[in-house]
N, C-alpha and C positions, 0 to 999 in steps of 0.2 A: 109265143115261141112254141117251135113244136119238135120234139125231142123224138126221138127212134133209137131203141133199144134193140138192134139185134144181137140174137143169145143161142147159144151153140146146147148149154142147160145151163137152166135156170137156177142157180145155186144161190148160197146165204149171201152171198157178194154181190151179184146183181140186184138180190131182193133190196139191199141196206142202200144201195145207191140208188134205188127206182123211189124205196119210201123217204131218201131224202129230197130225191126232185120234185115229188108231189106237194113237199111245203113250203116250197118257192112261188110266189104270185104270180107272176108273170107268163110262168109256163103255163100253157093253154088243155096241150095234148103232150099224151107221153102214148105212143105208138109201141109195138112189139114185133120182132118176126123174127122168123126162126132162119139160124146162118150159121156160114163155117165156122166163123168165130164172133167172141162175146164182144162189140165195141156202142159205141153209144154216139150218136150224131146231135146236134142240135141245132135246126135251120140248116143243115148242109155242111156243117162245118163237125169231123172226129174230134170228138173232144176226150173221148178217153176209148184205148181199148184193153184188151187179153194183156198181162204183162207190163202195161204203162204205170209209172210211178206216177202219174198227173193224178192232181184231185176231183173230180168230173163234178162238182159244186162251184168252185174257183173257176173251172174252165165255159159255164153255163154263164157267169157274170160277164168273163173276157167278153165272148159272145157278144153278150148284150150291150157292153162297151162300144164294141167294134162296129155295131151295125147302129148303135147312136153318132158316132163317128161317121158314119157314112153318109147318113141323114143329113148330117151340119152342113151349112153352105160357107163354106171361107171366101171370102171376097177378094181378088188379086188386085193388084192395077199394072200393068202391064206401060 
């Protein structure tokens, strides 16, 4: 998984939530760039930004639910 941190400044708040992503397995890369505002993506998908009550740890698992969900092949019969 590959995570993108855009950050407007880099304060105590991004730092606690960047060193919380880095002790997650699964994520690969954790990306940086500089933006209007602080939000944080994972695969394509905002999982937390400036202002959000969401837990961006919680939101990094949904994530990875959702794109094992994708993967699955459900078999119909029609």
């Amino acid at each position: 998984m590959i995570i993108v941190v855009k950050y407007r400044i880099m304060d105590n708040n991004i730092r606690k939530i960047v060193n919380s992503l880095r002790k997650i397995p699964f994520i690969k890369e954790i990306l940086f760039y500089s933006g209007e505002k602080n939000s944080i993506f994972a695969n394509n998908y905002k999982i937390w930004e400036e202002g959000s009550d969401l837990n961006p740890i919680e939101e990094v698992y949904d994530v990875k639910i959702l794109e094992l969900a994708r993967r699955m092949y459900f078999p119909t019969c029609g």
